[in-house]
C-alpha positions in Angstrom: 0.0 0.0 0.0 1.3 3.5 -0.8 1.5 6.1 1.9 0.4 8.6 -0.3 -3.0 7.0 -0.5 -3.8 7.1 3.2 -5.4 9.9 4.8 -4.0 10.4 8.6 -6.0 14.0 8.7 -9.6 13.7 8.8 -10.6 16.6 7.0 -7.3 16.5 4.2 -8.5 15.7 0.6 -6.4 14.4 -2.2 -7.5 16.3 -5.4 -9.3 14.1 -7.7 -7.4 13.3 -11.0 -10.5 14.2 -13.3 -13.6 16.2 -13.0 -16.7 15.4 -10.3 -19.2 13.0 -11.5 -22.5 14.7 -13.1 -20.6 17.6 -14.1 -19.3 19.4 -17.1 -20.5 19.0 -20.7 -22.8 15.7 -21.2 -21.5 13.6 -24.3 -23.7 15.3 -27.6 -24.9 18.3 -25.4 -24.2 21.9 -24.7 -23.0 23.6 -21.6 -25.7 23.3 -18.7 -27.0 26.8 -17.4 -25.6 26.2 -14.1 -22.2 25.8 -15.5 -22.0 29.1 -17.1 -21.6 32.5 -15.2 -23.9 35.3 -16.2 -23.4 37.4 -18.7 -22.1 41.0 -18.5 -25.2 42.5 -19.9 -27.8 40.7 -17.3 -25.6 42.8 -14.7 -26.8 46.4 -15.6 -29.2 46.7 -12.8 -26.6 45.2 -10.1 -25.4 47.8 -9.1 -26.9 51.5 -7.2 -28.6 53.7 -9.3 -26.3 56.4 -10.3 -28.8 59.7 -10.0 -25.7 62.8 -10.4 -24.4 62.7 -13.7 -22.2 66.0 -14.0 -22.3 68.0 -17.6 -18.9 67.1 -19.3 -16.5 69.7 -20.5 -15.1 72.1 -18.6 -17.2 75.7 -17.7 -15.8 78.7 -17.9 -14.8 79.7 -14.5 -12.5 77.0 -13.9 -10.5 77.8 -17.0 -10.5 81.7 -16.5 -9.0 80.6 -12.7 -6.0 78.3 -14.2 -5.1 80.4 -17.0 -4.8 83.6 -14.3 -2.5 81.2 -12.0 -0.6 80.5 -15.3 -0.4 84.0 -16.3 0.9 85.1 -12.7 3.4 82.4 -12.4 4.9 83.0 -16.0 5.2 87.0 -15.5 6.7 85.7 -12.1 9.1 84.0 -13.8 10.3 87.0 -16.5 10.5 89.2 -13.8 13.3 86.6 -12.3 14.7 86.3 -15.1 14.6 90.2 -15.9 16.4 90.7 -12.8 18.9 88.4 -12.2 19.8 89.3 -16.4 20.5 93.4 -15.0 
């Protein structure tokens, strides 16, 4: 007898060499329905309703905010380098 065959632990499990009996694809048939997971369309309702949907784009008073900061820090910048050139 082979040691390897023996199970000392009650709950250890050798894993089987082939799939469980009365599963997978019957001989001439398709895939059961159990088998398969569900599609990704059948999940569209899973999931919270999202109710805020925020316009896209950017509005106008963010931009006009970046593009002073921009403005600032480049004249910052000449004036630096206007200085250290005199």
């Amino acid at each position: 007898m082979n040691p390897m065959d023996e199970n000392p632990e009650p709950g250890s499990r050798r894993p089987s060499s082939g799939p469980e009996p009365g599963r997978g694809v019957p001989p001439g048939k398709g895939v059961p329905p159990a088998e398969t997971p569900p599609g990704e369309s059948s999940m569209t309702g899973a999931g919270p309703r999202e109710t805020y949907n925020p316009a896209k784009g950017w509005s106008k008073g963010p931009l006009i905010l970046i593009g002073a900061v921009v403005v600032l820090f480049s004249l910052s910048l000449l004036a630096m380098a206007v200085e250290l050139w005199l």
